[in-house]
N, C-alpha and C positions, 0 to 999 in steps of 0.2 A: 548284779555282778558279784556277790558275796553269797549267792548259791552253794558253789564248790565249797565251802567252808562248811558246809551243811555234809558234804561224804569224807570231808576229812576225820567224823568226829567217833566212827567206829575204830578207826586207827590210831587217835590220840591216847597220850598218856593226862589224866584228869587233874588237876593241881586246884584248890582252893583261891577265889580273887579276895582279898580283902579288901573292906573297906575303905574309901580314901573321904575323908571330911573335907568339905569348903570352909575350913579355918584361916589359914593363909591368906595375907594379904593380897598378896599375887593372886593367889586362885578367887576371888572377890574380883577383883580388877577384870582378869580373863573374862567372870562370870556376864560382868556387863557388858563388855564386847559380843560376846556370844548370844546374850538377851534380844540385844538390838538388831544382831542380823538375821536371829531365827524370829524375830516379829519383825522383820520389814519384808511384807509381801513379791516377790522374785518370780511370782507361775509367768508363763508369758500371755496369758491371758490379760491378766490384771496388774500385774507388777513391774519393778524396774530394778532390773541389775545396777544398773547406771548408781541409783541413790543407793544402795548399799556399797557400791564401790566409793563412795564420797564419803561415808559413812566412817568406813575401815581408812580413807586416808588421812583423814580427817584428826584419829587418831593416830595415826604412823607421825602425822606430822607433828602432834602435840608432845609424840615422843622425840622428836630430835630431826627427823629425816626431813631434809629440804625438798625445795618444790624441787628441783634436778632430779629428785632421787626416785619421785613419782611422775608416772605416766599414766591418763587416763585415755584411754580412746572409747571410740564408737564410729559409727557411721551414718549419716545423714536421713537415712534410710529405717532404721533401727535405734531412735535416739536413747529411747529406755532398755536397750540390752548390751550396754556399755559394761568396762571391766575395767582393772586398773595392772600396774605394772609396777612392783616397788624395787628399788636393790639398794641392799646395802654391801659397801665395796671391800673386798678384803685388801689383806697387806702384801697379796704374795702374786704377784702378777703370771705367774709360771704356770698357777695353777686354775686351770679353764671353770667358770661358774659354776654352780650349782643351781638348780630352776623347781622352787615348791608351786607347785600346780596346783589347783582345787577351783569346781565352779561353784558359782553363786546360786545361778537358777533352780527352781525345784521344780516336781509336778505338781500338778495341779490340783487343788484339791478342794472340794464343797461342804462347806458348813454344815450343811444337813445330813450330811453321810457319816459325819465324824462326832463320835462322843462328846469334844472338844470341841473349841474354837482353831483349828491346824493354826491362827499365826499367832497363838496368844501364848506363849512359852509358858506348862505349869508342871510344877513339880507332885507325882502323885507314888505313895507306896517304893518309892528310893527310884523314880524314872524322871527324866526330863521328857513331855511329851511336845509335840507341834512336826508340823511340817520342817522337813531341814534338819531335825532334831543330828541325825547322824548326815544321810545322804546332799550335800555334801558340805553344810555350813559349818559342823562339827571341826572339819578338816581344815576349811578357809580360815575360822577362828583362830584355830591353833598356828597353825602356821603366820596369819598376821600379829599374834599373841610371841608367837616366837622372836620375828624381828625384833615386835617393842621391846622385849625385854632383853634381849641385845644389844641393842641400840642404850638403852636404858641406864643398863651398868656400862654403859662405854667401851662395851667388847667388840673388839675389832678383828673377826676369821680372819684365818689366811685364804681360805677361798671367796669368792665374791657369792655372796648369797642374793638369787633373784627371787621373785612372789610373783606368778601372774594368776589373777583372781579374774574369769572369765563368767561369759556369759552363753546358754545355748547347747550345753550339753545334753539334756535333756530331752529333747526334741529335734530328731532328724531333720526336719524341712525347716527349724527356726536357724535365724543368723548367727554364725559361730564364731565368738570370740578367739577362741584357741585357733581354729583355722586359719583365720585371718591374721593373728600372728605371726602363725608359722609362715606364709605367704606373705606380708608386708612388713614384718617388724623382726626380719631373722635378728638381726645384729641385737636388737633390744635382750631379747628372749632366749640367745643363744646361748647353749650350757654344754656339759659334759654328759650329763643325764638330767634327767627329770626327776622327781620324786612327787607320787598320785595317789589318789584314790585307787581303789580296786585288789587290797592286801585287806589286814584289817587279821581277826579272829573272832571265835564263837563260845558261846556259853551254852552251858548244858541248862537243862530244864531247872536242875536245885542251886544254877550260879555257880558254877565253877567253872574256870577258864579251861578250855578243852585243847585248843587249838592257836596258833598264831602263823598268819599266812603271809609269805610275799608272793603280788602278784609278779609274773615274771611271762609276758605277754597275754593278749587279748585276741576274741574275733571281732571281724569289722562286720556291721550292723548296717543291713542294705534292704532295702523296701523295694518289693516288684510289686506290678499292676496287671492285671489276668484278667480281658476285655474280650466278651462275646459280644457282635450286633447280628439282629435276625429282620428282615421285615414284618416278622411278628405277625398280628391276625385275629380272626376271631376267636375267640375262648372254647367257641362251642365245636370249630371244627379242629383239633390241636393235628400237630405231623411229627415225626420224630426230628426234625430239625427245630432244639427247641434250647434259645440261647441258652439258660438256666440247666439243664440237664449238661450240657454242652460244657457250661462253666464248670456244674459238678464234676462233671466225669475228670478234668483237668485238676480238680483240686483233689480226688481221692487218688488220684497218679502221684500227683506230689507226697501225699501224706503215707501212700506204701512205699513209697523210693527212701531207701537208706544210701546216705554220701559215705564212702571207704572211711575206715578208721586208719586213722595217722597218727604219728605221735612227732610232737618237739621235743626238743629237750626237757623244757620244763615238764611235758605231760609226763616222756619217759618217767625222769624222777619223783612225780606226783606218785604214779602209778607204780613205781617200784615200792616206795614205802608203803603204799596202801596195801600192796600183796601180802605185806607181813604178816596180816591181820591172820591167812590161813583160812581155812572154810573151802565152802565153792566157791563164794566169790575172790576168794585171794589165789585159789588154783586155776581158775576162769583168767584173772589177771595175767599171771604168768605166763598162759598159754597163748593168751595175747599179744605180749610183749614181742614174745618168741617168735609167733606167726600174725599179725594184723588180719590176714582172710580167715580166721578162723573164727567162721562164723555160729558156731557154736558155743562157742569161748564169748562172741562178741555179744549173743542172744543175754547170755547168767549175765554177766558186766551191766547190759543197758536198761537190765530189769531197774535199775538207780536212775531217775530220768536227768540228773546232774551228771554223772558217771559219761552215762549215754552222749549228752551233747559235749563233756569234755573230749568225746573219742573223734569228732565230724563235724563238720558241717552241716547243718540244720535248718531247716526252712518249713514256717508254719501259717497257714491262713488265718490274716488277724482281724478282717475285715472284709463283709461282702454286703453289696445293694444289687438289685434286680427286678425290673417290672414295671410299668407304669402304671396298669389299670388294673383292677381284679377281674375283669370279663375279659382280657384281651393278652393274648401269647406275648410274651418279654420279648421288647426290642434290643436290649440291651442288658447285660449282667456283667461285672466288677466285683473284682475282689483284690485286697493287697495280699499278699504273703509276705512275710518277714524274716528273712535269712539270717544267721548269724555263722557269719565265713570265714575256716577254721587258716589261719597264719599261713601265707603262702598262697594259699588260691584266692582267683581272683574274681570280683566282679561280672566280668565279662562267660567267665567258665562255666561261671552258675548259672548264668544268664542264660546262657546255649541248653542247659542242661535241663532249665525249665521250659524252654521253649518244643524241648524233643519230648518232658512228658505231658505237657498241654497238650500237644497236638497241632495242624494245620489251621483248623478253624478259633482257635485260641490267640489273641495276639496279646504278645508278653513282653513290657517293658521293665528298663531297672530306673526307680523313681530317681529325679532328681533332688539333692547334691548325690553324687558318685563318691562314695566313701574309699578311702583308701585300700589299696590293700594290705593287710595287717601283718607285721614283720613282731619276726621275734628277736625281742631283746637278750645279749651274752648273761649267761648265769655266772656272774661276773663275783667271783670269791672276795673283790673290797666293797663292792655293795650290799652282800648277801650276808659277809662275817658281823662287822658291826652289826646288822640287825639281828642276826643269830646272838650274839654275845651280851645285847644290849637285854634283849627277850630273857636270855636267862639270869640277869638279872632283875630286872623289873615283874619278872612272872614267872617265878623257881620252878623247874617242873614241867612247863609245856613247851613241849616241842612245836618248833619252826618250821615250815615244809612250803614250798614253792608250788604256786599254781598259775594255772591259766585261767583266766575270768572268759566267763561264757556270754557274760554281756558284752557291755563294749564301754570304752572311753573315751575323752578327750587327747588321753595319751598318744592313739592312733596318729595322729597328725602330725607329732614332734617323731614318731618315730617314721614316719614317711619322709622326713629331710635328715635325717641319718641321726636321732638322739635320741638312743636308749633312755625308756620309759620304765618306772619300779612302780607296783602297788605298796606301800607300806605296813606295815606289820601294827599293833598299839591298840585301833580300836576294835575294842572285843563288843559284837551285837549278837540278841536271841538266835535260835537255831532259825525261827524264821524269818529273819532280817530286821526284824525290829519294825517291820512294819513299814518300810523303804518301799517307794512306789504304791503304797496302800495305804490302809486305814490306819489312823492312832500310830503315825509312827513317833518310836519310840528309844531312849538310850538309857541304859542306868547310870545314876550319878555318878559312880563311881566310875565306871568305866570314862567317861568323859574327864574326868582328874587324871586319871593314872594312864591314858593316853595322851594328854597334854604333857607329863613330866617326861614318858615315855618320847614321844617324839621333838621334843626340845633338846632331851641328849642324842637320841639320832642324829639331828642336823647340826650340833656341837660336831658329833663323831667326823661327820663328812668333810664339814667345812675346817677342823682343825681349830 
């Protein structure tokens, strides 16, 4: 989801990060919070949200916050992918919550692939490495890091600040804490907006901050199933009715089919500053804006494969099996494709749409859960200014800019029951994500400091 930060960086203005030392009491205290939940194993393979949630209240509680003030859930069903719910209450009843989002769960990740031990938290050459390092315990940290320390000096918002630390984002088909919220705990969880993952900024190759992004809507992340059966046969006499070919031809349909270029709001404004830049691609840009079917305009733009899926809706084959036997014609050929569905369309649209370039003999399912359809959040000038204001403070020099994440989040869900979702701006990761969803991921120290101070005054700014 921190792709697009990767094309914002020929448009940025370059500013220097400085160093932030773990000298500070506080930032010592943070560190051990942070330790504990990037080493306690969360993939859903092997792990449990459940104990890092116990983990984190554990300490919420030894800061002040009573048993009221946390809520842990889970389901019968999913004991270890539990999550927790904290709020501390402000003074000012008029003024509707606030709700810091962040999951627990990571990907998964095998010992033998990685340099590292992914759950053994180590510090190398000014990086914090492990699994979770940024994607998204970074985040969950800070924000439980927040409360205690509100809590702590006795500071009492006038907004009511909520926490729900979830489990299941990671994985389409696992148990979803934030869904399940939204569907049985409105009242717990219910805010104004949300404040998420899916914002963040980017460093250049020599370390300097380039960029600082909010996200400001997402697509929804939906998995189809592409199923040929044949009676199949013997090897030696083959016929052109031949599942596999069958399946092919269905999946090279989809992979030449391009979905219209649209724009939100946000994109417009992504896409308006990036034109600045000039060139063909910034005059490409503008002719876009101007005309969306220009498809010529659209070819220079998508040559950026981030560019590209910020402009559409997208759908790619991410998996295929076929065959039983090596001497014997496939009875059977499967493949998922995986869509990521640009704000506004829906499920069902894309559905149809793949079903007409598969073909008749192709049968095309949308896997279960059914993901929302993705709505765009208002570019709402008191959510946008403090993060702009704060940013130039905290980080002289680099401009702010609104995007849309090409992945997907947890956010989806709260804004399917009508409450605007923000990616936040603060932490700044390598050009190629730090290694999020792959190997050796990765965050520099500093960045992990000057993101905690950074977003501690944000949710100062919000809450009052």
């Amino acid at each position: 989801m921190r792709l697009v930060i990767g094309a914002l960086a020929a448009a940025a203005v370059i500013s220097a990060g400085g160093a932030v030392a773990q000298t500070r009491a506080d930032q010592q205290r943070f560190f051990a919070l942070y330790k504990e939940l990037v080493e306690t194993n969360t993939s859903l393979s092997a792990g449990s949200c459940t104990q890092a949630a116990a983990q984190i209240g554990a300490r919420l509680k030894a800061a002040g916050f009573t048993d009221q003030a946390l809520t842990y859930f889970s389901v019968p069903d999913h004991p270890r992918e539990g999550g927790l719910v904290a709020v501390l209450e402000g003074s000012d009843k008029s003024k509707k919550p606030m709700l810091l989002l962040a999951h627990l769960d990571v990907v998964e990740a095998k010992r033998e692939d990685w340099t590292r031990d992914p759950f053994t938290l180590i510090e190398e050459n000014g990086f914090y490495y492990a699994r979770g390092t940024v994607d998204d315990k970074a985040q969950a940290a800070i924000w439980a890091d927040t409360l205690i320390r509100l809590k702590q000096a006795g500071t009492r918002p006038k907004r009511t600040i909520k926490m729900a630390l979830t489990c299941g984002e990671e994985t389409n088909e696992a148990w979803n804490g934030a869904e399940w919220l939204t569907k049985n705990k409105r009242a717990l969880i219910d805010a104004e907006f949300v404040l998420n993952e899916g914002g963040g900024g980017r460093y250049s190759a020599d370390g300097k901050r380039e960029v600082a992004a909010m996200q400001v809507g997402e697509k929804a992340s939906q998995n189809f199933t592409f199923v040929v059966t044949n009676p199949g046969g013997h090897s030696s006499a083959p016929v052109p009715d031949n599942a596999i070919y069958q399946l092919a031809d269905a999946l090279k349909a989809v992979q030449g089919y391009e979905f219209p270029v649209k724009f939100t709001p946000t994109t417009r404004a992504f896409f308006t500053a990036l034109a600045t830049r000039g060139g063909a691609q910034g005059e490409a840009i503008k002719r876009l804006l101007a005309d969306p079917q220009d498809q010529a305009a659209d070819a220079i733009v998508s040559r950026d494969k981030v560019l590209h899926s910020t402009l559409r809706t997208t759908c790619v084959a991410t998996m295929a099996a076929a065959g039983h036997a090596a001497n014997a014609l496939p009875q059977r050929a499967q493949a998922t494709v995986n869509c990521r569905i640009f704000p506004g369309e829906t499920v069902e649209g894309t559905l149809a749409k793949l079903r007409d370039l598969a073909g008749p003999k192709v049968t095309v399912t949308a896997n279960q859960p059914i993901r929302p359809t993705a709505v765009q959040p208002p570019l709402d000038p008191k959510i946008l200014g403090p993060a702009q204001a704060l940013v130039a403070k905290h980080f002289p020099g680099v401009p702010m800019l609104p995007i849309m994440s090409t992945g997907a989040t947890d956010g989806i869900f709260f804004e399917a029951i009508g409450i605007p979702v923000y990616g936040v701006p603060g932490t700044f990761v390598e050009a190629d994500g730090g290694g999020t969803h792959g190997l050796n991921e990765r965050i520099r120290v500093e960045s992990l400091y000057a993101s905690r101070d950074y977003l501690f005054d944000l949710v100062n700014a919000y809450a009052g």
